[in-house]
C-alpha positions as CSV (number, residue, x, y, z in Angstrom):
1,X,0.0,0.0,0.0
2,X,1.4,3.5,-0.5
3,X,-0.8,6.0,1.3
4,X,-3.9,6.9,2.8
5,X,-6.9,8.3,0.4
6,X,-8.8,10.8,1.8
7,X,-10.3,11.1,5.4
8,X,-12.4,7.1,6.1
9,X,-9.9,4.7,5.9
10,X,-9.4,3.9,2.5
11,X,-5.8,3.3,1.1
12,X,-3.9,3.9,-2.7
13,X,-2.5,0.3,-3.7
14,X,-0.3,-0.1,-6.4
15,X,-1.3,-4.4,-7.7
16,X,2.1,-6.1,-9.3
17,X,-0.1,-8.5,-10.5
18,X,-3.0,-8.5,-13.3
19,X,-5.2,-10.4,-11.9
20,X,-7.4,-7.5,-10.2
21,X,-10.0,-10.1,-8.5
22,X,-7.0,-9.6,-5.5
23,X,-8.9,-6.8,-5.0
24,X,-12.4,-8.4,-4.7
25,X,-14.6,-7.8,-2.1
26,X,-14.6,-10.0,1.0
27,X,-11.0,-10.9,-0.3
28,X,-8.6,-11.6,2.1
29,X,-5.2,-10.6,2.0
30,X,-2.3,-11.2,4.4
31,X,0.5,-8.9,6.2
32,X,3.1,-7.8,8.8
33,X,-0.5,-6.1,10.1
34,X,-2.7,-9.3,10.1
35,X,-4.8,-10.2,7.9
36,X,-7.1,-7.4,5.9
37,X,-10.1,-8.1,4.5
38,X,-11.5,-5.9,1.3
39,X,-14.3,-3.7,1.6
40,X,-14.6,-1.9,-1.3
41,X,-11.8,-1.8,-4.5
42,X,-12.0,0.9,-7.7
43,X,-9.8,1.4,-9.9
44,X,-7.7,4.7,-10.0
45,X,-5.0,5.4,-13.2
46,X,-2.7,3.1,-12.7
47,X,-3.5,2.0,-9.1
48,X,-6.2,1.4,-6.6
49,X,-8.3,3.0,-3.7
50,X,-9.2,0.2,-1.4
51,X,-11.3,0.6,2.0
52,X,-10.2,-2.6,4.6
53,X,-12.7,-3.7,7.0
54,X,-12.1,-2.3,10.7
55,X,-9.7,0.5,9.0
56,X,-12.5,3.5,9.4
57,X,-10.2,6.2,9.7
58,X,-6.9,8.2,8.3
59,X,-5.6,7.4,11.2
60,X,-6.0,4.0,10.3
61,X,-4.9,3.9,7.1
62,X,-1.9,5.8,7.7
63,X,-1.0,2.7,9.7
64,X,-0.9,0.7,6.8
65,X,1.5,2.6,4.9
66,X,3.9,0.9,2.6
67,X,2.5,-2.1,4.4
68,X,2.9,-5.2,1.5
69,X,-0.1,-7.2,0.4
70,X,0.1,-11.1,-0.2
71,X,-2.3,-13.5,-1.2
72,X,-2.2,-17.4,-2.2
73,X,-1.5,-18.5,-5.5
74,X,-4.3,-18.3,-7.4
75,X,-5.1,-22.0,-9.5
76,X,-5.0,-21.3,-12.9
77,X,-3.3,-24.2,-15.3
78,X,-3.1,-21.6,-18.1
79,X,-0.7,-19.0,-16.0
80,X,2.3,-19.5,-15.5
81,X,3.5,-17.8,-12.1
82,X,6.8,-15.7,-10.9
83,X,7.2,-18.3,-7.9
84,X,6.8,-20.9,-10.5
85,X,9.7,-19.9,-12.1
86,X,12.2,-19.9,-9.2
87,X,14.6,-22.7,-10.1
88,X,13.7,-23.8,-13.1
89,X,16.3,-24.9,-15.9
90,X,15.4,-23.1,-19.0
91,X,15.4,-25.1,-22.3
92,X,16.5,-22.6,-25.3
93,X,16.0,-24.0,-28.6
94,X,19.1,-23.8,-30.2
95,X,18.9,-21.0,-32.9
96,X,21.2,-18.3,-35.0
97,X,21.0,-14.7,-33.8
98,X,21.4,-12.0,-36.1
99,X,23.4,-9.0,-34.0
100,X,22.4,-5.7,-35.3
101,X,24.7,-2.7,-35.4
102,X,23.2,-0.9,-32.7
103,X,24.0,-4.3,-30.1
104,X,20.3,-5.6,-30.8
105,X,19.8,-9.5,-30.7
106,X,17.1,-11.1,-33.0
107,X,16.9,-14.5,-33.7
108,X,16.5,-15.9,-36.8
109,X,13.3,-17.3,-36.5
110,X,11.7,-13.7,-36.8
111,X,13.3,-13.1,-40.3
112,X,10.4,-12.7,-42.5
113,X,11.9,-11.6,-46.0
114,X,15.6,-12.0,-47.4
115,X,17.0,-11.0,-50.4
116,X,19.8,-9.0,-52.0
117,X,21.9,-7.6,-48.9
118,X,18.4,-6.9,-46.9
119,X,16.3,-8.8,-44.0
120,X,13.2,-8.1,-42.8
121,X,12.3,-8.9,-39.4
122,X,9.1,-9.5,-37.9
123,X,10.1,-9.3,-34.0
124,X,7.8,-9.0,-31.2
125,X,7.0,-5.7,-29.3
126,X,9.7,-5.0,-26.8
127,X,12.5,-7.2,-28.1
128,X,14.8,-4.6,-29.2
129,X,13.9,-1.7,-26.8
């Protein structure tokens, strides 16, 4: 949590995670604090105003600053999880790698077009920022 919101209680939380139902009412999330149950969650910009039961206050909330919110995995055979990842070997098929002026790596794989002194490249968003 980063700060109190206003003057009953409720608290700006910035999720590291995408899967908002964390924020779900009657959710239950654990801390140094104890437990804290949600309330009430809506979306704010990028982050969250969420009202805890028992915290009725500011004074409340300002007790639960930069306090860190963990919950259970969640069971989901399509995600694949951070802790799941802790580890792990990584298998890397093997593949060329073109290396671009500028210090850029793109595998081959993601060559699209070749001809006369010129490739295109086809590389996913992010890959060479």
């Amino acid at each position: 949590m980063l700060r109190p919101h206003g003057l009953r209680g409720e608290v700006v939380v910035r999720l590291v995670t995408d899967r908002t139902e964390r924020l779900a009412t009657g959710a239950v999330l654990s801390s140094s604090v104890g437990d804290l149950e949600v309330v009430r969650a809506s979306p704010s910009r990028d982050r969250w105003i969420v009202s805890f039961a028992g915290v009725l206050d500011r004074d409340g909330a300002e007790a639960l600053r930069d306090v860190v919110l963990r919950a259970e995995p969640i069971a989901d055979p399509d995600a694949l999880w951070v802790h799941e990842l802790h580890g792990c070997d990584v298998a890397n098929p093997a593949s060329d790698i073109l290396v671009l002026e500028g210090g850029g790596l793109v595998p081959l794989r993601f060559v699209v077009e070749h001809g006369a002194g010129r490739l295109v490249v086809d590389v996913p968003d992010g890959l060479l920022e």
